[in-house]
Structures are given as structure tokens and as C-alpha cells.
C-alpha positions as CSV (number, residue, x, y, z in Angstrom):
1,X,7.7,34.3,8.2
2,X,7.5,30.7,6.2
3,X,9.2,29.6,3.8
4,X,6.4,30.1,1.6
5,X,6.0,33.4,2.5
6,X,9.2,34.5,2.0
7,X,9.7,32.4,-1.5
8,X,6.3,34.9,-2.4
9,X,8.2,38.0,-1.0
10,X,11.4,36.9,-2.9
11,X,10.1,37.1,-6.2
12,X,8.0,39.7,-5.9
13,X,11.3,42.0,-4.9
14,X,12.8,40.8,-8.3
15,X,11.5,43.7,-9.9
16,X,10.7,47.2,-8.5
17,X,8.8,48.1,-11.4
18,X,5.1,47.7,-12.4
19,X,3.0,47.3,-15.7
20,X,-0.3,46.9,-13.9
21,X,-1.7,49.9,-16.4
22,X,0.0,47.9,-19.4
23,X,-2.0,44.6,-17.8
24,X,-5.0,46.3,-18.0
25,X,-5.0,47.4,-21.3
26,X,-4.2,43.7,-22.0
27,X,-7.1,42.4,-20.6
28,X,-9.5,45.3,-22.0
29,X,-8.1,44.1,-25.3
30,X,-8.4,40.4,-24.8
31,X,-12.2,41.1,-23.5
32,X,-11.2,39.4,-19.8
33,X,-9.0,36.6,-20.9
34,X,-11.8,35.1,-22.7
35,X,-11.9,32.7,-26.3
36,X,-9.2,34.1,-27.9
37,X,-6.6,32.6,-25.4
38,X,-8.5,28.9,-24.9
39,X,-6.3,26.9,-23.8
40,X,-6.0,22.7,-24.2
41,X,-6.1,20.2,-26.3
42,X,-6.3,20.6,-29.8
43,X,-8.8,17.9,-30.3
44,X,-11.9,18.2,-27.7
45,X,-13.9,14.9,-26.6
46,X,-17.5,15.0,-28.4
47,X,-20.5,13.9,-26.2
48,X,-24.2,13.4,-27.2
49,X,-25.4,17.0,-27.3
50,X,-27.5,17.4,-24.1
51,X,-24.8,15.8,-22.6
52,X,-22.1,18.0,-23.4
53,X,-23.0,21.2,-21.7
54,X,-22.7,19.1,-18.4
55,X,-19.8,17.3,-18.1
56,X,-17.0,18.5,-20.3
57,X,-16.5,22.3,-20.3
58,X,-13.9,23.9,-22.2
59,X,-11.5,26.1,-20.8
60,X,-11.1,29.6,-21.0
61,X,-8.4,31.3,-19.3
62,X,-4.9,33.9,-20.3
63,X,-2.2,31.3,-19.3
64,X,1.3,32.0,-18.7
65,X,3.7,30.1,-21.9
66,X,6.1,28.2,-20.0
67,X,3.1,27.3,-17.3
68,X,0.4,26.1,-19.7
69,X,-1.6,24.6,-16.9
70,X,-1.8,27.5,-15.3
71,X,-4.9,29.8,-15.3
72,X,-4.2,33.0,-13.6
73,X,-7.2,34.5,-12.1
74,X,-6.0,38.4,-12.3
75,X,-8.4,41.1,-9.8
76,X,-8.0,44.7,-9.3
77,X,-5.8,44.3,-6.0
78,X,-3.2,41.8,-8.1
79,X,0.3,43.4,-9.1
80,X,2.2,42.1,-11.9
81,X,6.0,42.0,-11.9
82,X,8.1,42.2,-14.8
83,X,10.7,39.6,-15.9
84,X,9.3,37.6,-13.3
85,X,7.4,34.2,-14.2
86,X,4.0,34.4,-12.8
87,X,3.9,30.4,-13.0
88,X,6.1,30.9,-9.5
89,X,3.9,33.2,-7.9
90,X,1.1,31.0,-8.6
91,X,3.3,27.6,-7.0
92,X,4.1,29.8,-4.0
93,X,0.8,31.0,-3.1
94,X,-0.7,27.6,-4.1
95,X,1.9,25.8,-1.6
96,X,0.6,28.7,1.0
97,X,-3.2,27.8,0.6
98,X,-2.2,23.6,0.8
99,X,-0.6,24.7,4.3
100,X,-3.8,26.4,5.4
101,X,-6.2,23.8,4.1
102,X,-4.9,20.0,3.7
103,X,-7.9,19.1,1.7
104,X,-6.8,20.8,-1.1
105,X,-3.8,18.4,-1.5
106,X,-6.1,16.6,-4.2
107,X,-6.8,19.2,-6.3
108,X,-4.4,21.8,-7.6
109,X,-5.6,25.3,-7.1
110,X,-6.4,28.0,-9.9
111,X,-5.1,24.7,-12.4
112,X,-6.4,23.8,-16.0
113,X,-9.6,22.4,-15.7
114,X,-10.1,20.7,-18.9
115,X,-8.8,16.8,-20.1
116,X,-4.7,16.9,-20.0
117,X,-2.7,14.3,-21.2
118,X,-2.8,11.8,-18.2
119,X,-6.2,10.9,-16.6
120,X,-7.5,9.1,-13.6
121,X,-10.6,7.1,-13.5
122,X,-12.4,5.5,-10.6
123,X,-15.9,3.9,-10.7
124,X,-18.1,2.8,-8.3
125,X,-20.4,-0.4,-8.4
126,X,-24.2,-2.3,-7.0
127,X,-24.6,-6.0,-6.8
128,X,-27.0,-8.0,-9.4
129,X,-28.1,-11.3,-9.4
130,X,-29.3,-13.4,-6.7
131,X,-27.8,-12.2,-3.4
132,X,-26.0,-9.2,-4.9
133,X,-22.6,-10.7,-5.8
134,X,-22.5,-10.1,-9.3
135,X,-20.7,-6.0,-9.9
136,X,-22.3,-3.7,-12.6
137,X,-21.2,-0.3,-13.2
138,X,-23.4,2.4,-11.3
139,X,-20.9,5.4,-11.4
140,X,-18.0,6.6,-13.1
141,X,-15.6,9.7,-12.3
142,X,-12.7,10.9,-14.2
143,X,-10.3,13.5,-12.8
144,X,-7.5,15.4,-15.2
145,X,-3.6,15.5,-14.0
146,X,-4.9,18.2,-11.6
147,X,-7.5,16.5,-9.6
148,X,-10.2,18.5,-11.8
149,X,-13.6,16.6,-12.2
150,X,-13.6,16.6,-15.9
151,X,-16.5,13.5,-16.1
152,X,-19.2,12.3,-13.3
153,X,-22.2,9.9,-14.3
154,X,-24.1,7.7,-12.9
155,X,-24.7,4.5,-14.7
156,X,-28.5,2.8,-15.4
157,X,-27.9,-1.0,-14.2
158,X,-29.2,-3.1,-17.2
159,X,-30.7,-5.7,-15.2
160,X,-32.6,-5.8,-11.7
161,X,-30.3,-4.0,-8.7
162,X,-30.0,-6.3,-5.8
163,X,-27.9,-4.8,-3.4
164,X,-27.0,-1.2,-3.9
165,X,-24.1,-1.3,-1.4
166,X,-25.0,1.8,-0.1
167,X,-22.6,1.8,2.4
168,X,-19.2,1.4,0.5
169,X,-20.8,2.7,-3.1
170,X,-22.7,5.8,-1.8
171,X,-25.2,4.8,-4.7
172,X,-28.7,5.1,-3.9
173,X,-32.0,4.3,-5.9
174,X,-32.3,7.9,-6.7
175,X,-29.0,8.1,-8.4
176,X,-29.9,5.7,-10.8
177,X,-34.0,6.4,-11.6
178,X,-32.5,9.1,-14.5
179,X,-29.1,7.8,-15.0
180,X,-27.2,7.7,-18.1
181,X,-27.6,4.5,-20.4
182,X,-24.4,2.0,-20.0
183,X,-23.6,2.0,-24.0
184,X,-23.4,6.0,-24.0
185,X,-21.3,5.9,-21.3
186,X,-19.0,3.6,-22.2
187,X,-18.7,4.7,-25.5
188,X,-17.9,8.6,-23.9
189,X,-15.1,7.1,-21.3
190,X,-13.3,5.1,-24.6
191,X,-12.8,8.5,-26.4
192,X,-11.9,10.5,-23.1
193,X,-9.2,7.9,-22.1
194,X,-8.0,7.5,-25.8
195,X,-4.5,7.8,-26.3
196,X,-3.7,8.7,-23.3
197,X,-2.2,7.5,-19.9
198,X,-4.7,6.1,-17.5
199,X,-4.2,6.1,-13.7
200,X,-6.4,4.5,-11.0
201,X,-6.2,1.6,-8.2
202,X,-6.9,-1.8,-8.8
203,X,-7.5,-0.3,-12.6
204,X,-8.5,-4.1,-13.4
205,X,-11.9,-3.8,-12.0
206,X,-12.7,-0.6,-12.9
207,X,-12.1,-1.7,-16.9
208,X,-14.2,-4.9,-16.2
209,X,-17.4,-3.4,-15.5
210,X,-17.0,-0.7,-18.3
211,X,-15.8,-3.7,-20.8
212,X,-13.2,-1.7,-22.0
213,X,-9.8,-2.5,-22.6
214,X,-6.3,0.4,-22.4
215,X,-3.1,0.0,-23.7
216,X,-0.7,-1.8,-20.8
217,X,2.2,0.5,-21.6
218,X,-0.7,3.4,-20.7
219,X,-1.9,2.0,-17.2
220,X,-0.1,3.5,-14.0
221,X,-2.3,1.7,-11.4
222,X,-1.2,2.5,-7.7
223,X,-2.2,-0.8,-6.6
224,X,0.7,-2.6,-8.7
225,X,3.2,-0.2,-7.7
226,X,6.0,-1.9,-6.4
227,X,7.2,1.0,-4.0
228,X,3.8,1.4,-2.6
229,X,3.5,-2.7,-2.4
230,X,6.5,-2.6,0.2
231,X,4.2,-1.2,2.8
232,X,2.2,-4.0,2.6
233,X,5.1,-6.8,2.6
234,X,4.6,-7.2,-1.2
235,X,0.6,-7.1,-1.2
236,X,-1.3,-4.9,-2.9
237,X,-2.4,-1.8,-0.4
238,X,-5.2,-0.3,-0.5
239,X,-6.0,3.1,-1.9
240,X,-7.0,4.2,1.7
241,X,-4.2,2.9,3.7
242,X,-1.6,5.1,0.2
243,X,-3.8,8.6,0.7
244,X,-3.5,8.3,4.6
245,X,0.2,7.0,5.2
246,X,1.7,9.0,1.6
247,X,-0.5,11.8,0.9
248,X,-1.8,12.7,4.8
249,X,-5.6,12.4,3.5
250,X,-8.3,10.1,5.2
251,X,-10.7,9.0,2.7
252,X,-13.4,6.6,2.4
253,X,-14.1,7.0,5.8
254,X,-17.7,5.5,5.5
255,X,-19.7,5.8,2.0
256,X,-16.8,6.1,-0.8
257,X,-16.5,8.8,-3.6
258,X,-15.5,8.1,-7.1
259,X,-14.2,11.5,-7.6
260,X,-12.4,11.5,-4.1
261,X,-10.5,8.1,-5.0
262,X,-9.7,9.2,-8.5
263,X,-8.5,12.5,-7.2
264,X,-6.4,10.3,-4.9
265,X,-4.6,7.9,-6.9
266,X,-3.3,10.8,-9.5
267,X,-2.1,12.6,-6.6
268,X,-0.4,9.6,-6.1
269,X,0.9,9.3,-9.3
270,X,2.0,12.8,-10.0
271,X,4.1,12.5,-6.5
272,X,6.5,10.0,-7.8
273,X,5.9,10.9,-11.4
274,X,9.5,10.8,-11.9
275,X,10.3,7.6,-10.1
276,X,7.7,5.6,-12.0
277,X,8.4,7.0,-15.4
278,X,11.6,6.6,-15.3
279,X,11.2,2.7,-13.7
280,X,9.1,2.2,-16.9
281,X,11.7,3.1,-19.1
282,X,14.1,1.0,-17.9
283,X,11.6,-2.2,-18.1
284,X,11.3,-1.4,-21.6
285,X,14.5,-1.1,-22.9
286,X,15.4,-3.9,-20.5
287,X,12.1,-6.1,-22.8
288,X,13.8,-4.8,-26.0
289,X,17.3,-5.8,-25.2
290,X,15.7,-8.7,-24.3
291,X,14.1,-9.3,-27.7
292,X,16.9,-8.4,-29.6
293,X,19.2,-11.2,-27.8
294,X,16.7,-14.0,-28.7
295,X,16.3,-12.7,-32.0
296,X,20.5,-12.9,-32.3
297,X,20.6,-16.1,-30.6
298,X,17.5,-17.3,-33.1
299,X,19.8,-16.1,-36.0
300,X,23.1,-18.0,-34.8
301,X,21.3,-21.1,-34.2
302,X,19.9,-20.9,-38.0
303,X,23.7,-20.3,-39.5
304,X,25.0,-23.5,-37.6
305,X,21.8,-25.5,-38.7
């Protein structure tokens, strides 16, 4: 038996007893989990109307208190346990299905679907101008804390496509002959990524084609990373050599995927969460005891003036 298996067993022997006819009445009176326990952010992003329906669905889901982004899909062959916190059950048997399938190591399983508080964006882009070298934005994807596609467009170029760049963008003529308008997308990736943390590779690029600009103190790119830079002797690394050699996932292995690299670099991110948070913090109480030195030493030098 795995480890996995046996953490599953483990908790599920905490408790001998059952409330399964108590959970049922629950979910009769809660009409199947549905509006009355929606779950995420208080304030929702607002698209264009025929927009909406499309890209950013709300969620709807019974979630457990102390595992908010968990949504606990509950069938007629489930048991539940009492004093015993389904948010394990749901890490062991998600752990279980990672082992069976690696792909899922992007995306969380049976996780909240809808925008959470850190974000990661990728975008995709065709040449302009005369020989193609010029970028313009032709896709962008966001992906929650989970790996969930929350946002996928395609992008209308504003000026003649020279080279689609088929072969590393995956963008096609087809993608773009109904595509979204630049100005409505940019203006529905601002609010999305509004107030909140932003994660991505080589995040510089990505923000130079929207024309957007994000808070520096909100930016986690995995390309800047120190850590991840010492496996290229201080270079930046690429977001494909970082999935393959950290998270154990090939990707762009011929036509790339915005949603693929996005899912990537939060994977990334949430990995060493810690480490990098806690790296930031330092830096900026390191810049404000900085700041507060010059500002003493700009004082002294005053009183003796």
C-alpha cells in the first residue's frame, strides 16, 4: 500500500461513525450545493456582456471552512467521516491521482475555479511590420493559483500580420478572423490582475504588448528568480528547461500554449511559495532600514550644518 493510500485509510479510520443520512439531508436542503454556498471573491471582475458568459464563470460549490479552495464534489458512493477535515481527504486522494497521471501536476484537482488572489498570465504573440520582427499581442491566458483557466482570448492584430509564427505561437489566421478587439482586452486583463499578485516568465514582455503596467512589489516572475537563475550560472532559464528539470513536465515541445505556460510558472511559484515570500520580505525591510539610515544620516548632517 503507498503512502498515499495509507494517509487515505488513516483518516478515514479516525472515526467509526457515519452521518451520510445527516449529509444528505444537507444537500437536499442546500438544493445540491448550489447559490447559496458561492464561494470567491467578494467583488467579481465585470466583462462586456456577451463576453461574460464565456470566459469568467462563477463558482458554485459547498466548500469545507478551513479549505476554502476546495470544492468537494460529494456522489452517492462517498462516505463522510465525522471530526475529520474533509480538506485532507481531498489532499490525499488528489496526491493519489498526481501519481497516476503526471499531467495533472499543473492543475489542482476538484480546486476553486474562479479568480483567487494570485494570478498567472502568459500571452502569446505574431510578427508586424516588414519581415515580421515587430511583436503584437495575438493571445492572452490567465490561470488562478490552481492552474484553472479563468481567461483565454485571442487578440485582433491592429495592423497587417506578417508572420504569424505559427510554429512557436500556435496562432493561426483563423484564430484571429473573429478575435476580440485589443482595447476590450486590455481593458478586461487590467481589472482581473488589479490588486493582486501577478506571476509569469519573462513578465516584461508579456506587459509590453498589453501596454500595461503592475505594481513591482506584485510581480513574482520565474525568470528573475534567483534560485531558478543558479541553474543557468546566473542567466535567466527558460520556462521550459524550470517545468522539465523542477516540476517533471515537458512543455512547448513544438507549437506553445498560453494556458500551458501560465499553468507552468504558478506551479512554479506556488512550489517555493514560501521561499520566495519570505526572500521578499526580507528585501523590504532590508530597503526600509535602508531608508531610514539615510534619512538619520540626512538629519545629523543638517544639526552640524
Amino acid at each position: 500500500m503507498t503512502k498515499v493510500k495509507k494517509k487515505i485509510e488513516t483518516i478515514k479510520k479516525t472515526s467509526t461513525r457515519t452521518n451520510w443520512e445527516a449529509l444528505k439531508a444537507e444537500l437536499k436542503k442546500n438544493d445540491s450545493f448550489k447559490s447559496s454556498h458561492d464561494e470567491g471573491p467578494s467583488s467579481s471582475v465585470h466583462l462586456n456582456k456577451k463576453n461574460e458568459a464565456k470566459r469568467i464563470k462563477p463558482f458554485k460549490g459547498f466548500t469545507n471552512s478551513t479549505h476554502k479552495s476546495k470544492k468537494l464534489n460529494v456522489t452517492s458512493k462517498d462516505i463522510w467521516f465525522d471530526d475529520v477535515d474533509v480538506g485532507d481527504i481531498v489532499d490525499a486522494e488528489d496526491d493519489l491521482n498526481e501519481k497516476k497521471s503526471p499531467s495533472n501536476k499543473l492543475v489542482k484537482t476538484n480546486a476553486f475555479a474562479g479568480l483567487t488572489k494570485v494570478i498567472a498570465m502568459d500571452c502569446e504573440m505574431v510578427g508586424v511590420g516588414e519581415g515580421g520582427r515587430e511583436s503584437v499581442l495575438a493571445r492572452v491566458s490567465l490561470v488562478n493559483q490552481f492552474g484553472k483557466c479563468i481567461y483565454d482570448k485571442f487578440v485582433k492584430a491592429r495592423e497587417e500580420v506578417t508572420d504569424y509564427r505559427t510554429f512557436v505561437s500556435g496562432v493561426r489566421p483563423s484564430d484571429l478572423t473573429n478575435a476580440e478587439d485589443f482595447q476590450i482586452v486590455q481593458k478586461e486583463v487590467a481589472v482581473i490582475l488589479q490588486g493582486r499578485i501577478l506571476v509569469g516568465h519573462a513578465l516584461w514582455n508579456d506587459m509590453k504588448v498589453l501596454f500595461l503596467d503592475h505594481p513591482k512589489k506584485c510581480i513574482r516572475d520565474t525568470a528573475k528568480y534567483k534560485p531558478f537563475k543558479t541553474m543557468t550560472a546566473g542567466r535567466s532559464p527558460s520556462l521550459r528547461l524550470l517545468s522539465s528539470k523542477i516540476l517533471g513536465v515537458p512543455i512547448q515541445r513544438g507549437e506553445h500554449s498560453s494556458v500551458q505556460d501560465a499553468q507552468a510558472a504558478m506551479r512554479l511559484y506556488t512550489m517555493h511559495k514560501r521561499e520566495w515570500e519570505t526572500e521578499k520580505s526580507k528585501v523590504k525591510l532590508s530597503k526600509k532600514a535602508k531608508k531610514k539610515r539615510n534619512a538619520n544620516t540626512a538629519l545629523g548632517l543638517a544639526k552640524t550644518a
